[in-house]
C-alpha positions in Angstrom: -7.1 74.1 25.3 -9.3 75.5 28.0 -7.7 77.3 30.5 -4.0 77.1 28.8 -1.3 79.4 30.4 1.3 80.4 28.4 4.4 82.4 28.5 4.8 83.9 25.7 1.7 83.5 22.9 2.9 84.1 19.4 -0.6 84.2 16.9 0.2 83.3 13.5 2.7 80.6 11.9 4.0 82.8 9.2 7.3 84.0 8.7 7.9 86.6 11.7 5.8 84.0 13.6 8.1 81.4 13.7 11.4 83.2 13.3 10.1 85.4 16.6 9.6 81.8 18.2 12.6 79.8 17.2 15.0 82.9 17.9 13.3 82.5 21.7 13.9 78.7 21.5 17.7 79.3 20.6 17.8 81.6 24.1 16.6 79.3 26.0 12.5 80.6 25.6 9.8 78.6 25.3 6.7 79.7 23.7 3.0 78.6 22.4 2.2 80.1 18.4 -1.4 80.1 17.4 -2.2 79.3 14.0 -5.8 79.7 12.7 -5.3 77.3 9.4 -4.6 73.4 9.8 -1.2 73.3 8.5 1.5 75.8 7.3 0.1 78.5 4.8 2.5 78.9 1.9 0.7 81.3 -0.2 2.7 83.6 -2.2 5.0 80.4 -3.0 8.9 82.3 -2.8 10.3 86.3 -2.0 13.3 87.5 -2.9 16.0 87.0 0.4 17.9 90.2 0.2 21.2 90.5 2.2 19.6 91.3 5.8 17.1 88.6 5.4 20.7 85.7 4.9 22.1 87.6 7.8 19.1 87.1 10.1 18.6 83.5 9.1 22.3 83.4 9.8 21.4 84.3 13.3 18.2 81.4 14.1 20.8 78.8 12.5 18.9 77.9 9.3 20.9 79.7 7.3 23.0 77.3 5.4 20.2 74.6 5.1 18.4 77.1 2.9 20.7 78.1 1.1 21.5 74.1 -0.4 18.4 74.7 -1.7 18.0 77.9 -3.8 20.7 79.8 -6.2 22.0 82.5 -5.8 21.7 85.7 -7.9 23.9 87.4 -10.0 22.2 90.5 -10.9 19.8 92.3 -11.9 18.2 93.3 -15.4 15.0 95.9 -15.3 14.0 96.3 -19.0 11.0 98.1 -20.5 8.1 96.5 -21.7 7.6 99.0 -24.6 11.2 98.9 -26.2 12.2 95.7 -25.0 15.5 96.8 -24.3 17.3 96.6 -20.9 17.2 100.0 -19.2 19.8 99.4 -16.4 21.4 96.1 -15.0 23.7 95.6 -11.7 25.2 93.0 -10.5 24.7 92.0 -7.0 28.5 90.8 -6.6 29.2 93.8 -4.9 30.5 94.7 -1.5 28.0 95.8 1.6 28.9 97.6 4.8 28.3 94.0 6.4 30.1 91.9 4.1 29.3 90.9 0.8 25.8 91.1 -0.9 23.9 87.8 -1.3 20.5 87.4 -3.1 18.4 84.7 -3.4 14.7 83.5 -4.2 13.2 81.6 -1.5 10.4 79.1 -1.8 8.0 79.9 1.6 7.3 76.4 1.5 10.8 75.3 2.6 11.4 78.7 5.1 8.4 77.5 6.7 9.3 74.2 7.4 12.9 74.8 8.1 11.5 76.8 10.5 9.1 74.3 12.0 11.7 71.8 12.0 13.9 73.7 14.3 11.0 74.2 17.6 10.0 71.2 19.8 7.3 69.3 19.1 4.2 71.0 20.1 5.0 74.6 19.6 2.8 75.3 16.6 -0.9 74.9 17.8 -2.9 75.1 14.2 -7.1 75.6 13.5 -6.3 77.9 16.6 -8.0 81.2 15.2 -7.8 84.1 17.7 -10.9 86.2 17.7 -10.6 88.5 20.7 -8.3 89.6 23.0 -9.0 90.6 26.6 -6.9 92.8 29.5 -7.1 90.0 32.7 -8.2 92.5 35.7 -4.6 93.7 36.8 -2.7 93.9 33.7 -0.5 91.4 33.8 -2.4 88.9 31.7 -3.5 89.0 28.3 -6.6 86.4 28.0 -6.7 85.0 24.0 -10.0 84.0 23.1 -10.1 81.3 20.2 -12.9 81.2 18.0 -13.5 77.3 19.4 -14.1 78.8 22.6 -11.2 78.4 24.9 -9.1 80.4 26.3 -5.3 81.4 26.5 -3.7 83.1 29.0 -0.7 85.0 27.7 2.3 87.0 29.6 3.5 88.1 26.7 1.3 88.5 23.7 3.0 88.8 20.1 1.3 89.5 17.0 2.4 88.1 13.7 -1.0 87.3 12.0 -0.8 90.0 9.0 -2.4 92.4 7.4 -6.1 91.6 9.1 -4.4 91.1 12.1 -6.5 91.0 14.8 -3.5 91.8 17.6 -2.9 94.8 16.1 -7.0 96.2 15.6 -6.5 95.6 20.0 -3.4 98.1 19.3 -5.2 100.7 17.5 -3.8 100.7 14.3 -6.1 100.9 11.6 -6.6 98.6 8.7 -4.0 98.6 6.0 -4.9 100.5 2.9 -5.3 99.7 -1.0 -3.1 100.9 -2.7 -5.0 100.9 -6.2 -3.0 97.9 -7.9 -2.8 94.4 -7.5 -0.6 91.3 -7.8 -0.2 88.1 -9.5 2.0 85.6 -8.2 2.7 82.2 -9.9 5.6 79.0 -9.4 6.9 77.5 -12.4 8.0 73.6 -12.4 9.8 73.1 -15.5 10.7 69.5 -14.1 14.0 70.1 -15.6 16.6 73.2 -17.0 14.4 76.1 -17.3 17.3 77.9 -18.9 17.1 81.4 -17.1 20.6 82.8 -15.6 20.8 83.5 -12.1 19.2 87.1 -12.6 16.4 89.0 -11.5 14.6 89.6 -14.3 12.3 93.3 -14.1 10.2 94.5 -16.3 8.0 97.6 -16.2 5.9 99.7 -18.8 2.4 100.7 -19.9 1.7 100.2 -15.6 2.0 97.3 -15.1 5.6 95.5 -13.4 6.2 91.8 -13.2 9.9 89.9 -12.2 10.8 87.0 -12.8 13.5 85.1 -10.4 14.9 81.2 -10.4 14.8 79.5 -7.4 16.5 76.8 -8.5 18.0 75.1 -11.6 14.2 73.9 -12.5 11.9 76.6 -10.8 10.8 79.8 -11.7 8.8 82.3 -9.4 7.1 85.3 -10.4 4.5 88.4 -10.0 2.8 90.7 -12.1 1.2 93.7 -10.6 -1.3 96.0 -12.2 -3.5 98.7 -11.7 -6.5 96.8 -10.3 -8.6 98.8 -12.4 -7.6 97.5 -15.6 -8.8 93.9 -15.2 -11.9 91.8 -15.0 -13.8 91.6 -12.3 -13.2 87.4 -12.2 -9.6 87.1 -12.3 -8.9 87.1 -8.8 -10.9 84.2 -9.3 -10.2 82.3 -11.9 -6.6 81.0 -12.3 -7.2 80.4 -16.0 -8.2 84.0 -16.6 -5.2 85.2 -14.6 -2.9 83.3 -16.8 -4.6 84.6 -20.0 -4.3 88.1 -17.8 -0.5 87.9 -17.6 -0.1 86.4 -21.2 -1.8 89.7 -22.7 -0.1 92.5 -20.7 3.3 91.2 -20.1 4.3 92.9 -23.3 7.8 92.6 -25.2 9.3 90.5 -23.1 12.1 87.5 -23.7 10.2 83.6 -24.7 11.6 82.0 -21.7 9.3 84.7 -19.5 6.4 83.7 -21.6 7.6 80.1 -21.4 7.5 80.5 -17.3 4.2 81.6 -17.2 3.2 79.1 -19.9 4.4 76.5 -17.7 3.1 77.8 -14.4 0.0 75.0 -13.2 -3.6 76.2 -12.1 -2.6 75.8 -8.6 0.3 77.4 -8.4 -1.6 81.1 -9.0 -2.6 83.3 -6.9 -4.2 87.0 -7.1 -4.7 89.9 -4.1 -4.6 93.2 -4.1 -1.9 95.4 -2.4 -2.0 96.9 1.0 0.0 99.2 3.1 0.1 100.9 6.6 0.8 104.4 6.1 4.3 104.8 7.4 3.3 107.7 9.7 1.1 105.8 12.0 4.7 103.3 12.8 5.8 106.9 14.6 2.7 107.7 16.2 1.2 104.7 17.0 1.2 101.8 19.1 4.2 99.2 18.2 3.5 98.1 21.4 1.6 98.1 24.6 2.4 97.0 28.1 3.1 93.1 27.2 1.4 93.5 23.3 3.4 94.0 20.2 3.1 93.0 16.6 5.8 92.3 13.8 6.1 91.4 10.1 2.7 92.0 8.3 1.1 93.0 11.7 3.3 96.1 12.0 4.6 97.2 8.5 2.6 95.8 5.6 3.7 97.0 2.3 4.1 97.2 -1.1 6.1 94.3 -2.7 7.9 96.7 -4.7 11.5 96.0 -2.5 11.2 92.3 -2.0 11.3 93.6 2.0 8.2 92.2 3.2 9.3 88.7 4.2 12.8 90.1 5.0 11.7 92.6 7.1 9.8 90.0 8.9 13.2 88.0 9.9 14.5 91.0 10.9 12.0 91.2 13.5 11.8 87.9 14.7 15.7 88.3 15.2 15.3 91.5 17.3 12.3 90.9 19.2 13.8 87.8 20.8 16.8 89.0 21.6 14.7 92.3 23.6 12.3 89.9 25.2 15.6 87.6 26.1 17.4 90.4 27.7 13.6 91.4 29.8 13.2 88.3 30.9 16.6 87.4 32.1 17.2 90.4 34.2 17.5 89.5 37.8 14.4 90.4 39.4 14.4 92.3 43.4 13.8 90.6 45.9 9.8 91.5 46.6 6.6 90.4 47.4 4.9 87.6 45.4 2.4 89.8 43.6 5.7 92.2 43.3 7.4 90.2 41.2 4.5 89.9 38.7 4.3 93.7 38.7 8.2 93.7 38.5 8.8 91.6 35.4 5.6 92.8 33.6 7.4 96.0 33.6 10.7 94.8 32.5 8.6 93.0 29.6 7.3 96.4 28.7 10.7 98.1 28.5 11.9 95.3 26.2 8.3 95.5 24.3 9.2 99.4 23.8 13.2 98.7 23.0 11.7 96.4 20.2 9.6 99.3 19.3 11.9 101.7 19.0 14.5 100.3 17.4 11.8 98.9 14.3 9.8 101.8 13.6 12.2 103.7 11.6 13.5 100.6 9.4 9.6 100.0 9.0 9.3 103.3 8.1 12.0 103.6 5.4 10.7 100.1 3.9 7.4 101.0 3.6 7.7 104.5 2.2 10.6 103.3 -0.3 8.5 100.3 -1.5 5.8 102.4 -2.3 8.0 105.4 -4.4 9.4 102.6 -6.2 5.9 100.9 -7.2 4.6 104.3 -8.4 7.2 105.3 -10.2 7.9 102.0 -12.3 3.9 101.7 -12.7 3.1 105.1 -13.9 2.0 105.9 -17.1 2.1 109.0 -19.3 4.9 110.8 -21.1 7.4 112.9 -18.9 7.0 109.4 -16.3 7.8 106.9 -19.0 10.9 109.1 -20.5 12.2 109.8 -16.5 11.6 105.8 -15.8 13.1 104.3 -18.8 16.6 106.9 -18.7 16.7 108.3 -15.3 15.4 106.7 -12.5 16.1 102.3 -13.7 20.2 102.3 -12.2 18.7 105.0 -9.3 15.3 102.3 -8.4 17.6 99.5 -8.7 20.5 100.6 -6.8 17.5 101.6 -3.8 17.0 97.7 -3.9 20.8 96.8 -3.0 20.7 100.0 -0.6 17.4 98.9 1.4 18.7 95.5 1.7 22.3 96.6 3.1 21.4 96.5 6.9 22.3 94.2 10.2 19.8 93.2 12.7 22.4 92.4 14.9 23.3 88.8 17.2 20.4 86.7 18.4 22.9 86.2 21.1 22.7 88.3 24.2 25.8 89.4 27.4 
């Protein structure tokens, strides 16, 4: 790949990644994405697909494929660990402000390759692992340096390779903090009826949170966070010890939850700890620069307390094409050669900065939200387990439906 000129560079093949790149493709926008690994990544194995996420997938045309695949959910039920009675439930049959709520859990594995599907041949460039990032002398170019040595030269440089991301370091934003608790993901294959309803399932007590949600009529994904604090150093680990982990602290909890995590394979385990950009450096810093930005993880890494993360990331893939569309397509002067570069490396900037704008505040609110929710439901002590088992569960829950009640907009633009 020495000497490669590209476009439009997108680094990473995650979820903002490729929606960012296929909403381009759909306008007409061709575009190179670097991926360090040699194949799709699929950790984390599903996320809850709120309501903006359907409406976003709506928009890059995958929409309905997806949905064949997974069931849709009812409800929610958020119970306490210590009673084992249900503190609050809703149903997610209710009405939005853009149409009608719809809630599903989403195996990555199939976003991911619905998404890959969709962009020509050639697109994804994997073991591609960007290392540095260099300012050509004039501006106008971003040079990408790849840790196999070569070199691509970028017009537009997008960074969606999350939370160590190294696009947004050359921003100036700093490294995503701990947040003192970690999580436990797993992916149960009962290889036939695993006998859950379509619900959420939540439950939260004695700080520690884990949900359980069907994907489909025999699949099961779930997480279990906990003060990082209160486990062995070898869990992260060991995917036995994780299991045993879970099994201990999940508390008084229905069969069919033990049963799911009972079930869930070796493999199919996974333990990190829990990061977060302070939601005051999205207002004062750098979203963007000149022809640089960064979405999903890159920008707004937070808590999984919403289900927004992966959500979120549609979202942005949906409106950063449609900004750099509308930039690009503008009808440039009539000027000198080297003019015209100047020219439309401004108009790239002002769509870079629309982009900007327009995502800081939702990144704000998500991040900020996630993180009230995570502390309240994992708190411990008297006055916080009394408010969180009879005041705040229809209040948290209700922020859920509330958070995830927002459009993105058309992919399509005049």
């Amino acid at each position: 790949m020495e000497g490669v000129e590209a476009e439009i560079v997108i680094v990473g093949a995650g979820i903002a990644g490729l929606t960012t790149s296929l909403g381009l493709h759909r306008l007409g926008i061709q575009s190179l994405v670097l991926e360090s690994s040699d194949s799709l990544r699929v950790t984390g194995f599903a996320f809850t697909t709120w309501t903006n996420a359907w409406r976003a997938l709506d928009e890059i045309g995958i929409g309905d494929s997806l949905r064949r695949q997974h069931d849709q959910l009812s409800g929610i039920v958020a119970s306490s660990t210590i009673s084992g009675l249900p503190a609050t439930e809703m149903s997610f049959m209710t009405k939005a402000s853009h149409g009608c709520h719809e809630v599903r859990c989403t195996r990555r594995k199939l976003l991911l390759e619905a998404l890959q599907n969709e962009l020509p041949v050639g697109t994804i460039r994997f073991s591609s692992k960007v290392v540095s990032i260099e300012e050509e002398s004039g501006g106008c170019f971003k040079l990408v340096h790849l840790a196999n040595g070569s070199v691509v030269k970028a017009k537009v440089l997008i960074g969606c390779d999350g939370v160590n991301s190294v696009v947004s370091k050359w921003l100036g934003f700093k490294n995503p903090a701990f947040v003192g608790r970690s999580a436990i993901r797993g992916f149960a294959d009962f290889k036939g009826s695993h006998g859950f309803e379509p619900k959420f399932l939540q439950f939260f007590g004695k700080g520690v949170r884990s949900g359980f949600l069907p994907c489909s009529e025999d699949t099961v994904y779930w997480f279990f966070t906990f003060d990082a604090s209160t486990k062995d150093k070898d869990v992260e680990e060991n995917p036995e010890k994780m299991k045993e982990f879970v099994l201990s602290n999940l508390g008084k909890v229905p069969d069919k939850v033990i049963s799911a995590v009972e079930k869930t394979e070796l493999d199919s385990l996974s333990c990190s700890p829990l990061r977060f950009r302070r939601p005051w450096e999205l207002l004062w810093g750098n979203i963007s620069k000149g022809n640089v930005c960064v979405t999903g993880d890159a920008l707004h890494p937070m808590t999984p307390d919403l289900g927004q993360g992966g959500c979120a990331a549609l979202e942005d893939g949906v409106v950063l094409a449609r900004c750099l569309a509308e930039a690009l397509r503008e009808n440039p002067s009539v000027e000198t050669k080297e003019g015209d570069g100047k020219e439309e490396y401004k108009r790239i900037e002002t769509g870079m900065k629309k982009f900007a704008k327009e995502r800081k505040w939702r990144g704000f609110e998500l991040i900020s939200t996630a993180y009230m929710v995570g502390y309240v439901q994992q708190s411990n002590g008297v006055v916080m387990n009394f408010l969180r088992d009879k005041v705040f569960p229809a209040f948290l829950a209700g922020l859920l439906l509330k958070r995830a009640n927002f459009d993105c907009g058309k992919l399509s633009i005049s």
